[in-house]
C-alpha positions in Angstrom: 119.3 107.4 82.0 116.3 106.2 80.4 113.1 108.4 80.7 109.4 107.2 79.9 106.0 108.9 80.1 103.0 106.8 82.3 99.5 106.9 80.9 98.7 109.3 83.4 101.2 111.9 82.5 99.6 111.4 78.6 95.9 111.9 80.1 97.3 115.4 81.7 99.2 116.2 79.2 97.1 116.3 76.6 94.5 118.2 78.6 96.8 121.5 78.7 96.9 124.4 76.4 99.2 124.9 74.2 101.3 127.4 76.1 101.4 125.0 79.4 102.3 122.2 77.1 105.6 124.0 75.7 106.8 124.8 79.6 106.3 121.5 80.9 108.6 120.3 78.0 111.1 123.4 78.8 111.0 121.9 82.5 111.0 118.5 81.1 113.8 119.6 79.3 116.0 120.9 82.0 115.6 118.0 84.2 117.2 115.5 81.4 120.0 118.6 81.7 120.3 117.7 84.6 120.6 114.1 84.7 122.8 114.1 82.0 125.7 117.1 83.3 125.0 116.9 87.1 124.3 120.8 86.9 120.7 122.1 88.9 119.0 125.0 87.0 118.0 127.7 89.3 114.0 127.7 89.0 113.6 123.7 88.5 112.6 123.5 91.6 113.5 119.9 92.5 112.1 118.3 95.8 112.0 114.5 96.6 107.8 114.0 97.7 107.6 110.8 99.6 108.6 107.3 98.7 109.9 107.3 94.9 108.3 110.1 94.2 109.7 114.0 93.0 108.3 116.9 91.7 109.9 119.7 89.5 107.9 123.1 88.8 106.8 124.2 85.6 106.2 128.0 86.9 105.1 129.0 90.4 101.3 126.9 90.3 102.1 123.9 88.2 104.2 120.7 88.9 105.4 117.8 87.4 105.8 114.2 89.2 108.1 111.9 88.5 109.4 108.5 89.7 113.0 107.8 89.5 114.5 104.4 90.1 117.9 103.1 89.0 118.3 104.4 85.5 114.8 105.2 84.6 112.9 108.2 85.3 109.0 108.0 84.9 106.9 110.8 84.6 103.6 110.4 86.2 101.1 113.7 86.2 101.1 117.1 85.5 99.2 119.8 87.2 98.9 122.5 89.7 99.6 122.3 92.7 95.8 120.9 94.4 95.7 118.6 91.3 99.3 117.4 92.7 98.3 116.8 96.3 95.2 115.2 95.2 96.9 112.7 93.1 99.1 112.0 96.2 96.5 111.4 98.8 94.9 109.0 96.0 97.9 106.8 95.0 97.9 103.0 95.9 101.0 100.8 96.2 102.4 99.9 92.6 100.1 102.4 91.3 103.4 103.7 89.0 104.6 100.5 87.9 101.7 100.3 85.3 102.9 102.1 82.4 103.1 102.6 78.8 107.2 103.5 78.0 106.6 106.8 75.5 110.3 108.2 73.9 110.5 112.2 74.9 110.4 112.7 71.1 106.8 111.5 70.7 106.1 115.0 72.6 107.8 117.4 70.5 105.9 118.6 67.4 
């Protein structure tokens, strides 16, 4: 499985605190868990959205979205929930094939 950060995800990202930041690599971190055994963590809080999108929580207000298709799973945004549905309502056809591939590691100070 290949996994890859959009621009969008790096605008959202970077806008967090500090604390935020370190859960939505925990999450981040226990969805590649995931992937990689097979096993769910109770709390991830996976749900397919609509077409190729899926969101996993990073506590009980804040989500991240994430494309997956064939091997490669994109992370798009991160935010609460309103920010989340926003983004939804706003999103145009191919909107996540523009993207920027990022490795996880560029995340992790």
């Amino acid at each position: 499985m290949k996994y890859e950060f959009k621009p969008s995800f790096d605008k959202t990202f970077k806008k967090l605190d500090p604390v935020r930041k370190k859960r939505v690599l925990e999450a981040i971190s226990l969805l590649i868990d995931f992937f990689e055994t097979g096993e769910k963590t109770k709390g991830l809080g996976l749900k397919h959205l609509r077409e190729k999108f899926c969101e996993i929580r990073i506590d009980i207000n804040n989500r991240i979205i994430f494309t997956l298709e064939e091997d490669t799973v994109g992370f798009v945004i991160v935010g609460s929930r309103d920010e989340i549905r926003k983004f939804l309502k706003s999103i145009q056809p191919g909107f996540y094939y523009m993207n920027k591939r990022k490795n996880i590691k560029s995340y992790v100070s």
